[in-house]
N, C-alpha and C positions, 0 to 999 in steps of 0.2 A: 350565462350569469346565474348564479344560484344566490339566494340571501337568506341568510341563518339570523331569526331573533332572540336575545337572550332579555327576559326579561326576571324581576325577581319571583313573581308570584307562578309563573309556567315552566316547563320545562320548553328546552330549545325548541325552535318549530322555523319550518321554512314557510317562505313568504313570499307572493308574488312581484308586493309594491310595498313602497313607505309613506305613507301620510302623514300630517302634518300632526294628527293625533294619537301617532303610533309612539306607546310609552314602553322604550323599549332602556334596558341599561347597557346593553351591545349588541353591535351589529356586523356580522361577518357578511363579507361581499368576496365572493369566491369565483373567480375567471380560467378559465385555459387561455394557452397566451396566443393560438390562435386569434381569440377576441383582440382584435388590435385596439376598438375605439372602448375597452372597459372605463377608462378615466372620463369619459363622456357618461358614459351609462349614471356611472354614479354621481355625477357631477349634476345629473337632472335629477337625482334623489337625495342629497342631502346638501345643503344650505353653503356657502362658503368652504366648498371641497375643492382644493387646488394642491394642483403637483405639478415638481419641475419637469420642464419638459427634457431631459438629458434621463429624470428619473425613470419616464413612462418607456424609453430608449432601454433602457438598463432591464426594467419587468422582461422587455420582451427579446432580450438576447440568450436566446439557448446555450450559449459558450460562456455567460459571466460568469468570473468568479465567486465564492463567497465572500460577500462586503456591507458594510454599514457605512450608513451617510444620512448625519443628521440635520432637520428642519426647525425653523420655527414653529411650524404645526404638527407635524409629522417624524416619524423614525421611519426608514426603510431600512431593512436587512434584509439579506441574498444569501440565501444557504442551501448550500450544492447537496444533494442527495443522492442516493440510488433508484437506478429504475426499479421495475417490479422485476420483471425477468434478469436483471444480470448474474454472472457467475465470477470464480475468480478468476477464469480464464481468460476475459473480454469483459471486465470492470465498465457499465454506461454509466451515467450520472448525467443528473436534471439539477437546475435550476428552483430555486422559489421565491418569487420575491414578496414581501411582508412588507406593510404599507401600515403603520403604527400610529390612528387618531386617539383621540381621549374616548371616545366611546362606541370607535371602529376599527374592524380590520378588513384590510383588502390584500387578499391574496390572488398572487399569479403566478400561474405553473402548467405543466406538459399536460396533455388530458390523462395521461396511465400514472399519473403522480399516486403510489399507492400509500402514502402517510395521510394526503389530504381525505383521499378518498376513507380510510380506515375512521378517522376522529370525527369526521362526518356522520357514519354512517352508526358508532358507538353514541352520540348526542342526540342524533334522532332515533335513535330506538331507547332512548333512555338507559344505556349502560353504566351511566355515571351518577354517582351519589349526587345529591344537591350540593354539598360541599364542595365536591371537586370539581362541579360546573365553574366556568371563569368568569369572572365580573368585568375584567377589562383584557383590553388587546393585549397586551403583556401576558398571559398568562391561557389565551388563548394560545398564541403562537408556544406559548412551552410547551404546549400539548401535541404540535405537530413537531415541533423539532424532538419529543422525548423519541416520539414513532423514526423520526426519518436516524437519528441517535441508535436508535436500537436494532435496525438493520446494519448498521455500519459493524456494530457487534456481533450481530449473529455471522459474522467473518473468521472470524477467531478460530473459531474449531474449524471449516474446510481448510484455511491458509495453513491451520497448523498440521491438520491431518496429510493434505497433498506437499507439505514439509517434510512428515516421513518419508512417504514414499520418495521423495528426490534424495533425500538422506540415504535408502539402503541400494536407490538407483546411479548415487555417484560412486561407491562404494565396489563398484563391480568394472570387470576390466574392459567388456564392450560396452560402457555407455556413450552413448553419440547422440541425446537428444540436447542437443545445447542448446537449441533455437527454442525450444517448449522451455525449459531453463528459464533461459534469459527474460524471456514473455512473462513467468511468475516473478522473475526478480523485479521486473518493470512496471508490473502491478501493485506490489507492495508498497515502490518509491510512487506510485500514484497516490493509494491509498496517504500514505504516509504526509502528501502536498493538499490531496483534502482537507485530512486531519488541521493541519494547521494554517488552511484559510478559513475553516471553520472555527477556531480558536481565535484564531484574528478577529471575528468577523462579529463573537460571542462576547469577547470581553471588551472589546470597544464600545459597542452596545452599550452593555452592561455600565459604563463608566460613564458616558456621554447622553446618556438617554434622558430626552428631557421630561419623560414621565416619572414617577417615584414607584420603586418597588417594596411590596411589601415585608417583613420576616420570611414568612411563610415561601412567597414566590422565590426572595433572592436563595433561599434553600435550595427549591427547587433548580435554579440553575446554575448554583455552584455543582449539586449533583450531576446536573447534563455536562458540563464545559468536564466533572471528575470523569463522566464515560467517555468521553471525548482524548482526553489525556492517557486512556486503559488503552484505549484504543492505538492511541501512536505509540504509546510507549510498548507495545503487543508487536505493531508493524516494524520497530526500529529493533526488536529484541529477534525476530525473524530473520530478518535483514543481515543483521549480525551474522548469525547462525548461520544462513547463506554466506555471507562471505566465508567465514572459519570451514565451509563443505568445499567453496572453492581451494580456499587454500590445502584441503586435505586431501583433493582430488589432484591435484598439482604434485605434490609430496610424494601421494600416494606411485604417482606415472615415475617421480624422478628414483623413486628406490626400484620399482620396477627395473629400470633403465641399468639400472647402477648392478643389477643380479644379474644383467646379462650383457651389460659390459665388464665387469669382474675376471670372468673365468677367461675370456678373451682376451685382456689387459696381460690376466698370468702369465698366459700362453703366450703373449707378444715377450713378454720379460723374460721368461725362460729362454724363449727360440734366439731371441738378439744376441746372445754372450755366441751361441752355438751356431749361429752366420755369420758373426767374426771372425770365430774363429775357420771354416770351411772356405772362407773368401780368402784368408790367409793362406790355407794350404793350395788353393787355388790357382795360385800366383806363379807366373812360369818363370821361375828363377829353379834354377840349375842347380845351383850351393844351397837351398831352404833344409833347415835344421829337420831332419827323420822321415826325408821326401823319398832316400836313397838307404834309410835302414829296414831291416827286414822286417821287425814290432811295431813299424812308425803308425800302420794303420791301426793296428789293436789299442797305441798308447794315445794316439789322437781321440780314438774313441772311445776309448775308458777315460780321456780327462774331460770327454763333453758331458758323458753321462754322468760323473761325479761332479761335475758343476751344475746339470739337470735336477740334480736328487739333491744335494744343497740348496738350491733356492729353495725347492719346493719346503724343505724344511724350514728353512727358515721362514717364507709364506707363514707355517704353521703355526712355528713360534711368535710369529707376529699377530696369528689369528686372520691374517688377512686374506686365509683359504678353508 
């Protein structure tokens, strides 16, 4: 357990205990969800601190989705992030759950949560103006969703960059990496279902929350939910563009196809009229018309060649050679 005090005259400071004389105007109470018994912890430190029990369930499931659900005392929201380590290759994503009192927050998360740990460590070194310290829960947690928000961005450029390279790698006649392919198209459509249980997750909140937000904050998270939106509308414009490379790679194979069934097409059309005709002279009848003349072979095959050199002209004229 760590406990961060916000009060108006200090800058933030962590804290071992809370006493009954601790004049504080917030109080962050921060868990790894290892801690299974956190709602105890705090429950022996501040007065009439109760939560559902389906809720304490929810902190501590590694797979929730992002989700809000609101209390008579409390907001909890659940906002899915990225690990510290992941890449586009192998997308991990964490869990956090926000626990929203009048003059506390309790959060719960993976211990390598590296948002929590950033906004943490900016407060207690005193990086942040007096102004931009936060006075209540609402406004703490913007601070960690602005961070866990701004890794989801810093995606944009590898997704888009490792888009080229598949761009001049479909483009080429031995590509056969489908299965790498499919795995970045399947990440996108990941990205893309975060996106929007975090939007879910944001503006329900946002509508239902029975704390009151200020100008200044609901700014601040129309801004977040607008990076949020940059964000999917970033992933669905890739996506696209992935499809359109599929379809071009398609295209690209069937004209392929079509250049080297072409000339063999010709050569069927041409030869057909000229195994007709051979199958004809072929034919063991006795009476067949120039079987028994002296020029029959010269004329049989001067009228193969000249129906040979007529298609092909015509081929020509049609352009279809």
């Amino acid at each position: 357990m760590d406990i961060i005090m916000f009060t108006t005259t200090k800058k933030p400071q962590r804290v071992e205990d809370l006493d009954e004389e601790s004049n504080f105007q917030l109080v962050w109470f921060d868990f790894s969800r290892q801690d299974t018994s956190w709602f105890k912890q705090v429950r022996d430190l501040l007065k009439n601190f109760e939560v559902d029990e389906k809720h304490i369930l929810d902190s501590l499931n590694e797979l929730h989705p992002s989700f809000f659900d609101g209390m008579q005392s409390y907001d909890m929201v659940i906002f899915r992030g990225l690990c510290q380590e992941t890449t586009i290759e192998k997308l991990e994503t964490q869990p956090t759950a926000f626990f929203l009192f009048e003059r506390c927050l309790v959060t719960v998360h993976s211990e390598n949560n590296y948002a929590i740990h950033l906004v943490k460590k900016r407060m207690l070194n005193n990086h942040y103006k007096a102004h931009h310290l936060p006075v209540h829960a609402a406004a703490l947690m913007h601070q960690i969703l602005d961070v866990m928000v701004n890794q989801f961005l810093a995606l944009r450029e590898p997704f888009s960059e490792q888009l080229d390279t598949w761009r001049t790698a479909l483009l080429n006649d031995d590509f056969k990496d489908w299965q790498a392919f499919i795995n970045h198209k399947r990440q996108l459509r990941k990205v893309e279902m975060l996106c929007e249980q975090q939007l879910d997750a944001l503006l329900a909140w946002r509508e239902d929350t029975r704390g009151l937000l200020d100008e200044h904050l609901e700014v601040r998270y129309n801004d977040l939910i607008e990076h949020i939106h940059r964000m999917l509308n970033h992933v669905k414009n890739l996506q696209n563009e992935i499809e359109f490379l599929i379809q071009l790679q398609f295209s690209t194979q069937a004209q392929r196809t079509n250049k080297i069934v072409l000339p063999l097409t010709l050569v069927s059309i041409i030869f057909l009229p000229l195994n007709l005709i051979a199958s004809i002279f072929g034919m063991n009848f006795v009476d067949l018309p120039l079987l028994q003349h002296h020029f029959g072979y010269v004329y049989a095959l001067g009228g193969m060649l000249t129906l040979a050199v007529g298609l092909l002209l015509m081929f020509k004229w049609n352009k279809w050679l």
